[in-house]
C-alpha positions as CSV (number, residue, x, y, z in Angstrom):
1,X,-38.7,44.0,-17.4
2,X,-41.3,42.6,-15.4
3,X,-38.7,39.5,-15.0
4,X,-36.7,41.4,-13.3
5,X,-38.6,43.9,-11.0
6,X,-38.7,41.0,-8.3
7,X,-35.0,40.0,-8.1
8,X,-33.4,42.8,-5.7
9,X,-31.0,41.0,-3.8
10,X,-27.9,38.9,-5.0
11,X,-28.1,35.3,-4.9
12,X,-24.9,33.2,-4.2
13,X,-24.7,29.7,-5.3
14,X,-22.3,27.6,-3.4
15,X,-21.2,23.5,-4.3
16,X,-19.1,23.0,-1.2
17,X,-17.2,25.0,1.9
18,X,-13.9,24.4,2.6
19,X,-14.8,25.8,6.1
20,X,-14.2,22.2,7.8
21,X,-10.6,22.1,6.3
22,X,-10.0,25.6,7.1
23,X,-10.8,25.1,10.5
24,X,-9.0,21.6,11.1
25,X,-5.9,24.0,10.0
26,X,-6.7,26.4,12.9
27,X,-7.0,23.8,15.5
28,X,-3.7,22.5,14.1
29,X,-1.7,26.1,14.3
30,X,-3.4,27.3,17.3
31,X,-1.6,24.6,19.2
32,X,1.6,25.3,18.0
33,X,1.1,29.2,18.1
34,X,2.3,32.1,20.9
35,X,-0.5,33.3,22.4
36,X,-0.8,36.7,20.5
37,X,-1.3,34.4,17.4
38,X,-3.6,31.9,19.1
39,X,-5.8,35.5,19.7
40,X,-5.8,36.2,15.8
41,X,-6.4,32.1,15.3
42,X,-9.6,32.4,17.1
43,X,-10.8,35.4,14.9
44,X,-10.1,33.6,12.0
45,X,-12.2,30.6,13.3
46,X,-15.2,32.8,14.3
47,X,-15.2,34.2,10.7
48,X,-14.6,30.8,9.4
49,X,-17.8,29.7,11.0
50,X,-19.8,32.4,9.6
């Protein structure tokens, strides 16, 4: 009840990002990409970063 009242929001608990290694991939692709897919690469990194 009155535990309760306070928590609103939801709390997310995180050990570790893989957001390095996912982005390490993207450097790795993005060189090897055309350029349409370079354009979608570099979306995926901004979101990564996030």
């Amino acid at each position: 009840m009155g535990l309760f009242d306070k928590l609103r929001d939801p709390v997310v608990l995180k050990e570790d990002s893989s957001a390095k290694k996912q982005l390490e991939q993207l450097d790795f692709y993005s060189k090897l990409a055309s350029e349409c897919i370079k354009e979608q690469i570099e979306q995926d990194k901004k979101l990564c970063i996030c």
